[in-house]
Structures are given as structure tokens and as C-alpha cells.
BAVEXPA-809183 format. One record per atom (N, C-alpha, C, O, CB): residue number from 1; residue in three letters; atom name; x negated, y negated, z. Coordinates in Angstrom, 2 decimals. Each point is the difference from the previous one (the first is absolute). Glycine has a CB too. Example, Ala and Ser with C-alpha at 12.3 -4.5 7.8 and 13.67 -1.06 7.14 Angstrom:
(1 'ALA' 'N' (-13.19 5.69 7.80))
(1 'ALA' 'CA' (0.89 -1.19 0.00))
(1 'ALA' 'C' (-0.90 -1.20 0.00))
(1 'ALA' 'O' (-1.04 0.02 0.66))
(1 'ALA' 'CB' (2.93 1.15 0.59))
(2 'SER' 'N' (-1.54 -2.22 -1.97))
(2 'SER' 'CA' (-0.82 -1.19 0.06))
(2 'SER' 'C' (0.77 -1.09 0.73))
(2 'SER' 'O' (-0.51 -1.11 0.17))
(2 'SER' 'CB' (-0.67 1.74 -2.32))
END
This chain:
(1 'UNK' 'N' (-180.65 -108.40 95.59))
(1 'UNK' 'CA' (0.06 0.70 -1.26))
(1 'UNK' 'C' (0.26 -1.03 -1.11))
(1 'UNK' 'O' (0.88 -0.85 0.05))
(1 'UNK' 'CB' (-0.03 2.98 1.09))
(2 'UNK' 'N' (-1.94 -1.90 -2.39))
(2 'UNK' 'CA' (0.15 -0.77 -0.70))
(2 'UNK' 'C' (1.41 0.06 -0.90))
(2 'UNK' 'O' (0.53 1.11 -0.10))
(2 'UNK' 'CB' (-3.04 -1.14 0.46))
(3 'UNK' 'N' (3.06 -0.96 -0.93))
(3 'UNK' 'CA' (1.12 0.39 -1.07))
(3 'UNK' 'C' (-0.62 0.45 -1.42))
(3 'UNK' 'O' (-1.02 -0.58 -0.37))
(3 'UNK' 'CB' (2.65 -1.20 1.51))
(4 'UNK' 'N' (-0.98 2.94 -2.06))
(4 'UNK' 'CA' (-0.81 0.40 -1.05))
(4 'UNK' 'C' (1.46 -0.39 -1.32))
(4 'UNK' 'O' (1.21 0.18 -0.03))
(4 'UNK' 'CB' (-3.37 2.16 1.62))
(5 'UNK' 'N' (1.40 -2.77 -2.28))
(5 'UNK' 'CA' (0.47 -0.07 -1.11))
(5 'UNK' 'C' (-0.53 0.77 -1.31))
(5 'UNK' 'O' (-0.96 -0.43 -0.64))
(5 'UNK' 'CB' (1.49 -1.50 1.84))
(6 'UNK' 'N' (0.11 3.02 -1.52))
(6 'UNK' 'CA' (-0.81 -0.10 -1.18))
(6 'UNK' 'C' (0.60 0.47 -1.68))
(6 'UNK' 'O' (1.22 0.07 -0.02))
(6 'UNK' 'CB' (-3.02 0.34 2.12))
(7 'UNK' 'N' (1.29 -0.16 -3.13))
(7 'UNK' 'CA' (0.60 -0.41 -1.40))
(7 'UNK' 'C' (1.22 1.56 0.32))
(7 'UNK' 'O' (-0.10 1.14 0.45))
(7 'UNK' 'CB' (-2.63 -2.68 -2.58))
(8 'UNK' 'N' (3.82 0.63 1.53))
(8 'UNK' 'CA' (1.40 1.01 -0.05))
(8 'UNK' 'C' (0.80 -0.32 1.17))
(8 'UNK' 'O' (1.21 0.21 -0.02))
(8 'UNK' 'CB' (-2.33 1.82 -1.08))
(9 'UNK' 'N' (0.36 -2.67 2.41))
(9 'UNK' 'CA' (1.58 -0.43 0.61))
(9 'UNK' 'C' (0.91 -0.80 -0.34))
(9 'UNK' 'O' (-0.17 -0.67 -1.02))
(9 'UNK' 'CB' (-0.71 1.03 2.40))
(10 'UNK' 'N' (2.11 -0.51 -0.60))
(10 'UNK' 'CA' (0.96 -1.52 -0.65))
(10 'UNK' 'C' (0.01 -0.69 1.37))
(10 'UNK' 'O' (0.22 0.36 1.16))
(10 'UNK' 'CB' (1.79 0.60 -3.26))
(11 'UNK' 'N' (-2.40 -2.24 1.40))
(11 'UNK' 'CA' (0.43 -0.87 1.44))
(11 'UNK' 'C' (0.74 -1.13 -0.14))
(11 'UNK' 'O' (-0.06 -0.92 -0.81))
(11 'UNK' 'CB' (-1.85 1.52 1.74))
(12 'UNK' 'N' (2.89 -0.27 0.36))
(12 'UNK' 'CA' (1.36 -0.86 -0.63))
(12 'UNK' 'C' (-0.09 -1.47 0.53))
(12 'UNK' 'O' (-0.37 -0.07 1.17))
(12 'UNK' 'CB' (2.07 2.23 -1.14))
(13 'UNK' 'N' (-1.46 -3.21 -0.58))
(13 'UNK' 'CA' (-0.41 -1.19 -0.03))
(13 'UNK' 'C' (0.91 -1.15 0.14))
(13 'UNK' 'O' (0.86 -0.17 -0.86))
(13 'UNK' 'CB' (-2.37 1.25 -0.28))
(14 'UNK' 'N' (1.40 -1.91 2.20))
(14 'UNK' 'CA' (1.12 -0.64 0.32))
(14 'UNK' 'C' (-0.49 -1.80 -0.38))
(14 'UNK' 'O' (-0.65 -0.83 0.63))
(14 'UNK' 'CB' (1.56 3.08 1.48))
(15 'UNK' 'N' (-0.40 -2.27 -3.08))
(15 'UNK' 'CA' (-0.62 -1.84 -0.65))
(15 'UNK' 'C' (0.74 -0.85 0.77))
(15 'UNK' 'O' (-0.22 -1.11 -0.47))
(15 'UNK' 'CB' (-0.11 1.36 -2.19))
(16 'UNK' 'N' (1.44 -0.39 4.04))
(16 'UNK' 'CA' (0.11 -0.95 0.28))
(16 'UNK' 'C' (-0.16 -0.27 1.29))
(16 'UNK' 'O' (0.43 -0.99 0.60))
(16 'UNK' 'CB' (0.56 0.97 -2.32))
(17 'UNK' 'N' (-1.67 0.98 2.19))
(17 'UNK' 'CA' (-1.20 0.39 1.46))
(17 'UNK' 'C' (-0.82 -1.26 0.13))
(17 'UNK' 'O' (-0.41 -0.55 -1.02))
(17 'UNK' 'CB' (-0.11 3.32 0.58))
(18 'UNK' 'N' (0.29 -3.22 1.54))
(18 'UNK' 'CA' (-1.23 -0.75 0.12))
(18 'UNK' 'C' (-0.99 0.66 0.20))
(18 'UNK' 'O' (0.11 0.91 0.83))
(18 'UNK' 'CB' (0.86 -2.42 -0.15))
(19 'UNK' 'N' (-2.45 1.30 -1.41))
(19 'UNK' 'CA' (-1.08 1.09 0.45))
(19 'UNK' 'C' (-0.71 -1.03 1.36))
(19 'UNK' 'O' (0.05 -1.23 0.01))
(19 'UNK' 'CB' (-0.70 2.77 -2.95))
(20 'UNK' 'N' (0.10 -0.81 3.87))
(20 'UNK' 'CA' (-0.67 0.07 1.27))
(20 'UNK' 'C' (-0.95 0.69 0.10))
(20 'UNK' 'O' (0.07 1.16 -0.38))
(20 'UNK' 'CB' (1.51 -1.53 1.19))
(21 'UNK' 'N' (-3.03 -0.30 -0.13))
(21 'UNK' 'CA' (-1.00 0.73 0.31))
(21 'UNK' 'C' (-0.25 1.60 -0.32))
(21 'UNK' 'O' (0.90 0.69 0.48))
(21 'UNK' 'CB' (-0.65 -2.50 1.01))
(22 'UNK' 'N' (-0.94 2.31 -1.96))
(22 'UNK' 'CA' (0.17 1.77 -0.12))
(22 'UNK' 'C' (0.86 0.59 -0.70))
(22 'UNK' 'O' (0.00 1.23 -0.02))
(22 'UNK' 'CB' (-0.56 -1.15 1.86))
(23 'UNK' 'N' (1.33 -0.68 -2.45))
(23 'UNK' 'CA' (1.17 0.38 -1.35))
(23 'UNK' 'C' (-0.72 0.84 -0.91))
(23 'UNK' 'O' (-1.19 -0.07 -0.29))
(23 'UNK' 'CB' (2.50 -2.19 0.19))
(24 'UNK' 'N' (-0.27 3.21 -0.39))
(24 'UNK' 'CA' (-0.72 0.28 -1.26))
(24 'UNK' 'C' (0.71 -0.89 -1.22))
(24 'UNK' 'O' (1.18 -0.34 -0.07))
(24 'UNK' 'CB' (-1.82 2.90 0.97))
(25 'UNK' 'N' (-0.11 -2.76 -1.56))
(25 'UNK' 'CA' (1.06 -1.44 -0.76))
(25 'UNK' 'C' (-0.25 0.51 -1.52))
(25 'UNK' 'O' (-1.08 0.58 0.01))
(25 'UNK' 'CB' (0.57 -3.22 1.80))
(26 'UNK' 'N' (1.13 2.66 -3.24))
(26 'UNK' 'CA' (-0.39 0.22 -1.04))
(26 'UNK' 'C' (-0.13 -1.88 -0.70))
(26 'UNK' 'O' (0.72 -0.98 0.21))
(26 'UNK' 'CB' (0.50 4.08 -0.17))
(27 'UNK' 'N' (-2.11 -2.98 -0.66))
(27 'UNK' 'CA' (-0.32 -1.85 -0.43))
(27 'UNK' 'C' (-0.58 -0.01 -1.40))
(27 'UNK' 'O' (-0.73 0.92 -0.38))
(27 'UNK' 'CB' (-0.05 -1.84 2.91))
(28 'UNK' 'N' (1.04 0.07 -3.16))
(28 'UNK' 'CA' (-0.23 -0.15 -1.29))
(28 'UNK' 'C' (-0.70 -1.08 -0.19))
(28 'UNK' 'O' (0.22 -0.93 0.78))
(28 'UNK' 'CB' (1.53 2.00 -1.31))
(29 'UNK' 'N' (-2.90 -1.28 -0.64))
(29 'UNK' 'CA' (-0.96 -0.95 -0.15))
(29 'UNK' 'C' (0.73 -0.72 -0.92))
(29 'UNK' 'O' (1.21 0.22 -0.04))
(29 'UNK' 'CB' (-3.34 0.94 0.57))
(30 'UNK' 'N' (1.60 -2.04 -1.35))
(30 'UNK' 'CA' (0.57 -0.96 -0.88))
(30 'UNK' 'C' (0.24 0.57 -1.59))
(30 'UNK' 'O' (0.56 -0.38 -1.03))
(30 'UNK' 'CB' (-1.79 -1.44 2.66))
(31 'UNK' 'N' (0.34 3.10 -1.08))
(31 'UNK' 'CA' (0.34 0.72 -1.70))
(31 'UNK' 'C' (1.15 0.98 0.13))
(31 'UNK' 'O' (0.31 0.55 -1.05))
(31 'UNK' 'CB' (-2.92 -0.47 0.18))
(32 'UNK' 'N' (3.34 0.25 1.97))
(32 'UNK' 'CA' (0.88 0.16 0.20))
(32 'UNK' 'C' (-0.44 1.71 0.59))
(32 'UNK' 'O' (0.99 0.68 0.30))
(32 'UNK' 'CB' (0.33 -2.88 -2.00))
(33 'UNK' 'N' (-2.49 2.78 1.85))
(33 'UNK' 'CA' (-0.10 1.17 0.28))
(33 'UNK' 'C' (-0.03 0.24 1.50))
(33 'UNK' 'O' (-0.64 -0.67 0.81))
(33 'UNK' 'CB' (-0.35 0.89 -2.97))
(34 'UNK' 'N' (1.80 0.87 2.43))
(34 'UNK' 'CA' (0.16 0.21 1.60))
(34 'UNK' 'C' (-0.65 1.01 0.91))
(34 'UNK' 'O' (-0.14 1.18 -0.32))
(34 'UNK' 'CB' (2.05 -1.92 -0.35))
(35 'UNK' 'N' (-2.28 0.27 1.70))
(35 'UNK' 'CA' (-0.31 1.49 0.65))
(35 'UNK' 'C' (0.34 0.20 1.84))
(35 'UNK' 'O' (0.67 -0.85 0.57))
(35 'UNK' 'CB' (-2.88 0.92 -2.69))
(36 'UNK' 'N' (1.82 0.77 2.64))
(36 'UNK' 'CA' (0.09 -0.12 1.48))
(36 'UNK' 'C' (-0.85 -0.49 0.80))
(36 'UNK' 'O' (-1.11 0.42 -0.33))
(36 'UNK' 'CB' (2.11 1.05 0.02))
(37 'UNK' 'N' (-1.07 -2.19 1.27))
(37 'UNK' 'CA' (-0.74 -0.41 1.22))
(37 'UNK' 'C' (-0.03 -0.20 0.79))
(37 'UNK' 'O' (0.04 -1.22 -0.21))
(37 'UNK' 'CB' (-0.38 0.98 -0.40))
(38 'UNK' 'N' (0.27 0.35 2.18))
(38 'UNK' 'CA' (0.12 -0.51 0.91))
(38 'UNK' 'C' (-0.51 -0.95 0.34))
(38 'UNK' 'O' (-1.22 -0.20 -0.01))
(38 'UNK' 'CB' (1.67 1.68 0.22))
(39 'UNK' 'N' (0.70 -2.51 0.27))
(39 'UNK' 'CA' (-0.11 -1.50 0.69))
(39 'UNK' 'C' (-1.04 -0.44 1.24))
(39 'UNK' 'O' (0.42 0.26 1.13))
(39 'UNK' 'CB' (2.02 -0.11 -1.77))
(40 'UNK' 'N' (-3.19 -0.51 0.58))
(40 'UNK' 'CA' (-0.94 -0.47 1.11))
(40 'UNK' 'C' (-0.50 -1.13 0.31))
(40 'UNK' 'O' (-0.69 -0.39 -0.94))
(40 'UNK' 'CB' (0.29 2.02 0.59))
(41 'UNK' 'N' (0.39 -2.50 1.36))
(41 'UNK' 'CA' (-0.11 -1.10 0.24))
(41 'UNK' 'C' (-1.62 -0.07 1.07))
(41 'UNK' 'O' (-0.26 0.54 1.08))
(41 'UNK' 'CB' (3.39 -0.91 -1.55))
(42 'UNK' 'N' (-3.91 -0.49 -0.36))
(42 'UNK' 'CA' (-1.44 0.12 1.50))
(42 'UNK' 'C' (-0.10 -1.49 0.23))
(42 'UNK' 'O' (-0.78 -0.46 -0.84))
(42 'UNK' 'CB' (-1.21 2.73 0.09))
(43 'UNK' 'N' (2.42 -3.12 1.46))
(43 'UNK' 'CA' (-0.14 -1.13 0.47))
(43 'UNK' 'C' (1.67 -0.84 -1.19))
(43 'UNK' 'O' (1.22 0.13 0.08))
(43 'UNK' 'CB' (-4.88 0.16 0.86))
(44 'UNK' 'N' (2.79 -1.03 -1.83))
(44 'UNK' 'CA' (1.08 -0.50 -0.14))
(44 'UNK' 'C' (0.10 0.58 -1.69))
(44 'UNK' 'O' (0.88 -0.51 -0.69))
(44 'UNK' 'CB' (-0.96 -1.72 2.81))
(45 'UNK' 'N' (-0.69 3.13 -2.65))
(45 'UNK' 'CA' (-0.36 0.52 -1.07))
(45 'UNK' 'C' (1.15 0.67 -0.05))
(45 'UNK' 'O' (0.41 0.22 1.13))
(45 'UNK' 'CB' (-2.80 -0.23 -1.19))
(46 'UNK' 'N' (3.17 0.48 -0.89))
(46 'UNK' 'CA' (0.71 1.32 -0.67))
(46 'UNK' 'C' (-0.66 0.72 -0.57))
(46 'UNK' 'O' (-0.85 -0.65 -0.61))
(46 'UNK' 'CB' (2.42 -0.20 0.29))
(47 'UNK' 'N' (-1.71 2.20 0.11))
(47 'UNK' 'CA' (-0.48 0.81 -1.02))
(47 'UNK' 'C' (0.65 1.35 -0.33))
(47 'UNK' 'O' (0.83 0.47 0.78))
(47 'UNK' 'CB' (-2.74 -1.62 -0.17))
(48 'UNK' 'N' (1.51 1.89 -1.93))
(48 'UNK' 'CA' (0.80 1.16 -0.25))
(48 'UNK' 'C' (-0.84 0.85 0.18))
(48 'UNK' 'O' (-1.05 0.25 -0.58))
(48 'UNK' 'CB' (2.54 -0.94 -0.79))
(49 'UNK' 'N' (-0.94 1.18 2.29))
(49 'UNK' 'CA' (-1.11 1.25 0.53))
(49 'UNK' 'C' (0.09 0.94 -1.23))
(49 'UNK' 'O' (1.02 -0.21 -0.65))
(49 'UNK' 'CB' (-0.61 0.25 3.53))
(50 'UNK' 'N' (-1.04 0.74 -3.27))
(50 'UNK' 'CA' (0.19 1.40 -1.24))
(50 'UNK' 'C' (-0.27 1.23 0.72))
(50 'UNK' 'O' (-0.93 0.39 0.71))
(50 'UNK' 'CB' (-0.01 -1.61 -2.87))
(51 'UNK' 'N' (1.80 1.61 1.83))
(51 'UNK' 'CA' (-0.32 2.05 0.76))
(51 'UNK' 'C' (-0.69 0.64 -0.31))
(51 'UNK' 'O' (-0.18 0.97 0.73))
(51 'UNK' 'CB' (1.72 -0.42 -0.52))
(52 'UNK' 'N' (-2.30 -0.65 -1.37))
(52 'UNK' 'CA' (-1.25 0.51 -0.20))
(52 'UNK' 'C' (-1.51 -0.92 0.77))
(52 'UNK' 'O' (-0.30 -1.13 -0.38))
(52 'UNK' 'CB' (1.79 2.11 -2.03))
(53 'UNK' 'N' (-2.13 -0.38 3.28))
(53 'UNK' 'CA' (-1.22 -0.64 0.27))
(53 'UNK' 'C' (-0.78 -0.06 -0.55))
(53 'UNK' 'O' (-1.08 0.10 0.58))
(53 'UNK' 'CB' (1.38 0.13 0.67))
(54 'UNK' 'N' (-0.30 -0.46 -2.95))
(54 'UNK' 'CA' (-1.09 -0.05 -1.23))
(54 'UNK' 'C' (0.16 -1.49 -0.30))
(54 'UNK' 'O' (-0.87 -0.65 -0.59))
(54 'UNK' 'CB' (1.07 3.21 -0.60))
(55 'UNK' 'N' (1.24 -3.21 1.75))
(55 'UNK' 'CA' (0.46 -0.95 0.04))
(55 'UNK' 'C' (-0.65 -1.07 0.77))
(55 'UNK' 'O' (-0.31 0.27 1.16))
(55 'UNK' 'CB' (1.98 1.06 -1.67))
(56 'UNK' 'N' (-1.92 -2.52 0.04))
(56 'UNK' 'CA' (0.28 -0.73 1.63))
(56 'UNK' 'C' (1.12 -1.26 -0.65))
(56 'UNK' 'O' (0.36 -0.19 -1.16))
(56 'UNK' 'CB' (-3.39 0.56 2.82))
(57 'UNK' 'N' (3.47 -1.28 -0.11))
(57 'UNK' 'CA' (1.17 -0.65 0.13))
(57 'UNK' 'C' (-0.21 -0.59 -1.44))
(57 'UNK' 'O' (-1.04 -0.11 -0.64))
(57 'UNK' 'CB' (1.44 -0.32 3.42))
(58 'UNK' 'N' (0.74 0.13 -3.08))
(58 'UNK' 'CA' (0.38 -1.56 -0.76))
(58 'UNK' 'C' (0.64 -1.07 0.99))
(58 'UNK' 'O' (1.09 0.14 0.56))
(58 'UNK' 'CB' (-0.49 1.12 -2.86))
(59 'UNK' 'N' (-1.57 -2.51 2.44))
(59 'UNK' 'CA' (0.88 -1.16 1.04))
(59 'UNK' 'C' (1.30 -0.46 -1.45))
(59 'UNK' 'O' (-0.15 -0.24 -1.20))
(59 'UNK' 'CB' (-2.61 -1.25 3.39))
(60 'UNK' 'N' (3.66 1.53 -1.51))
(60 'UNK' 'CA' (1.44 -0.14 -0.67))
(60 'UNK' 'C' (0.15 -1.76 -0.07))
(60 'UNK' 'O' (-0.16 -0.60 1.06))
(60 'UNK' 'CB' (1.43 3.23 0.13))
(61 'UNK' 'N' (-0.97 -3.41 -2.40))
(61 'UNK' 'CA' (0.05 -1.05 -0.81))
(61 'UNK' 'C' (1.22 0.04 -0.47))
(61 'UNK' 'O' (-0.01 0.44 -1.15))
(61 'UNK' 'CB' (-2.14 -0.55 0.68))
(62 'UNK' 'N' (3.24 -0.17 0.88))
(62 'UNK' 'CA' (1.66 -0.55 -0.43))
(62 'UNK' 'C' (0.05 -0.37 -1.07))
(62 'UNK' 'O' (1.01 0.16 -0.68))
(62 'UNK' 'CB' (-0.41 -0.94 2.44))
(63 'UNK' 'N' (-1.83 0.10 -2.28))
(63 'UNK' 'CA' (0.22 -0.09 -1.40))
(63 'UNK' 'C' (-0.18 0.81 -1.13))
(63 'UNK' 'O' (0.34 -0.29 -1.15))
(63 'UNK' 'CB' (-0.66 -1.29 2.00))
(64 'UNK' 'N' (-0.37 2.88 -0.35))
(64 'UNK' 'CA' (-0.51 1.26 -0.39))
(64 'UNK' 'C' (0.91 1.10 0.27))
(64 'UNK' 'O' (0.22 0.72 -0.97))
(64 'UNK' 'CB' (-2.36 -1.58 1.32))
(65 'UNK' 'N' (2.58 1.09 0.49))
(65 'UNK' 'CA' (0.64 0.98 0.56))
(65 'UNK' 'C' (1.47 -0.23 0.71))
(65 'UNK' 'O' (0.21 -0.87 0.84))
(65 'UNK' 'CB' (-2.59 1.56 -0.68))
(66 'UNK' 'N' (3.81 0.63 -0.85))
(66 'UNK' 'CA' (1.12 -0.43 0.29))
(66 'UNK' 'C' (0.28 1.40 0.56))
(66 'UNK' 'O' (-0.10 1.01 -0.71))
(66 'UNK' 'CB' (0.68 -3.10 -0.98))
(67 'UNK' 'N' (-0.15 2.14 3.29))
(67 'UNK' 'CA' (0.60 1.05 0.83))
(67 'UNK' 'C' (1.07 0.64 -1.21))
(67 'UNK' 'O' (0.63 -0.78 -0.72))
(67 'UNK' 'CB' (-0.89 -0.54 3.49))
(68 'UNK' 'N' (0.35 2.26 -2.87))
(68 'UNK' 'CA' (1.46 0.42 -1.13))
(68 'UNK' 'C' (0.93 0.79 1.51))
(68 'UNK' 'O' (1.19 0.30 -0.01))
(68 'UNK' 'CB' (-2.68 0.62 -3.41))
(69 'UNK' 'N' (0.48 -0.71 4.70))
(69 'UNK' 'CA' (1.01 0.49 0.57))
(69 'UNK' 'C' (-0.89 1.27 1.17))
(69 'UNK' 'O' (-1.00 0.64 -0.35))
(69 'UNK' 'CB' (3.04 -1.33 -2.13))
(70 'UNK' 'N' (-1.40 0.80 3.79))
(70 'UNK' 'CA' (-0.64 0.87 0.80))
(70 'UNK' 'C' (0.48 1.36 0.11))
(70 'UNK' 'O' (1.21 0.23 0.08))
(70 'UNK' 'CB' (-1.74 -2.09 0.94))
(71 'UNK' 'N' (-0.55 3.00 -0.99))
(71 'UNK' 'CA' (0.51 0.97 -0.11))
(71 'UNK' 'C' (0.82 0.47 1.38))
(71 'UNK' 'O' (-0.44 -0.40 1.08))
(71 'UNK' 'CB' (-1.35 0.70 -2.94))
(72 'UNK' 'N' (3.07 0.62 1.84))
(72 'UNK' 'CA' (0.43 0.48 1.47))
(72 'UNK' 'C' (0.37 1.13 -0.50))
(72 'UNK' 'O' (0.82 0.51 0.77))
(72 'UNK' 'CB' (-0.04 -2.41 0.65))
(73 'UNK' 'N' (-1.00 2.67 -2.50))
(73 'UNK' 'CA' (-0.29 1.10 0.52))
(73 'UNK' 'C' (-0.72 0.90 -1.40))
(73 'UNK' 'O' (-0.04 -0.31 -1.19))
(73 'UNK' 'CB' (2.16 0.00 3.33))
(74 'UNK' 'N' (-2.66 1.55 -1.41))
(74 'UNK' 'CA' (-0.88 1.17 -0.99))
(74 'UNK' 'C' (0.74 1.22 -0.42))
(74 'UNK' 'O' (0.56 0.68 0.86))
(74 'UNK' 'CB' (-2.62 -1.27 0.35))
(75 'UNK' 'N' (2.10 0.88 -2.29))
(75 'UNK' 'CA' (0.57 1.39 -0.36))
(75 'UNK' 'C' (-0.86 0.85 -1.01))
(75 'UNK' 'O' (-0.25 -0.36 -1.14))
(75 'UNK' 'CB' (2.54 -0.68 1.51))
(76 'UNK' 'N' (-2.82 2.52 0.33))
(76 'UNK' 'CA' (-0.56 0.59 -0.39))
(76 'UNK' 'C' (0.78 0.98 -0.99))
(76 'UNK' 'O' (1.03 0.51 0.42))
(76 'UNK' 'CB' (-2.43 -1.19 1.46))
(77 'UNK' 'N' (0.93 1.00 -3.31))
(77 'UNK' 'CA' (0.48 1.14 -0.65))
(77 'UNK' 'C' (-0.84 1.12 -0.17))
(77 'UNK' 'O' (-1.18 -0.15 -0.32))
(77 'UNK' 'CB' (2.43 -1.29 -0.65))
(78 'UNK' 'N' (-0.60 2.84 1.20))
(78 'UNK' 'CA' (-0.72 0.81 0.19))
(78 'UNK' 'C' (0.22 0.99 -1.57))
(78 'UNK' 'O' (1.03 0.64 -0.20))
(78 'UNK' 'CB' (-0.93 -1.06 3.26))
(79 'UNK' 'N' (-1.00 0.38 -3.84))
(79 'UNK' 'CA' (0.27 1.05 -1.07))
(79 'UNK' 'C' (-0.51 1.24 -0.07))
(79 'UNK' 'O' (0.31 0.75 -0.93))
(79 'UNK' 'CB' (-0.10 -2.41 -0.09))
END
């Protein structure tokens, strides 16, 4: 089962986590804007997987991209 994310949950975010393979990780570019992705590694590549499949990867560049932190856990609100 896939994990679903979608607009209106909270996900609580732990910045001093190490992220690992399959993380969901939130990361920020150099302009400082953030979003969610999962961590994926294919040989010796990193990339940010995106949860939308309209998406494809971004290979992840350290000099581009700063982990702010891995998600551990989801909270749904119901209105």
C-alpha cells in the first residue's frame, strides 16, 4: 500500500533524524522553497522521488538541496 499524502494533512517533522533510503524527507532548494519527497537511492545516484507521477525524480546535488528534516509521522484533519 502506497503512502498518501495529500493537501491539508500535518506532517510532523523531525530535523535532527538522519534521512535513509525511502524517507519521506521535506528539502529545500537554494531559494529556500520546500516541499516533500521521498529519498531514493539507484546505484550510487540519490534522488527525490515526488508523489505525484506527473513528476519525475530530481537526482539530489548538496549543493542544491538541504534535508530540513524526515517525516515520522501523518495527521489527518477531518472537517
Amino acid at each position: 500500500m502506497d503512502p498518501e499524502f495529500i493537501e491539508g494533512d500535518i506532517v510532523v517533522v523531525d530535523p535532527d533524524r538522519k534521512a535513509n533510503i525511502n524517507d519521506f524527507v521535506i528539502v529545500a532548494n537554494q531559494e529556500y522553497e520546500a516541499t516533500l519527497k521521498q529519498l531514493k537511492k539507484y546505484k550510487n545516484l540519490w534522488v527525490l522521488h515526488p508523489l505525484n507521477p506527473k513528476y519525475e525524480d530530481m537526482v539530489v546535488k548538496k549543493s542544491e538541496y538541504k534535508i530540513i528534516g524526515v517525516v515520522v509521522e501523518k495527521k489527518k484533519k477531518y472537517y
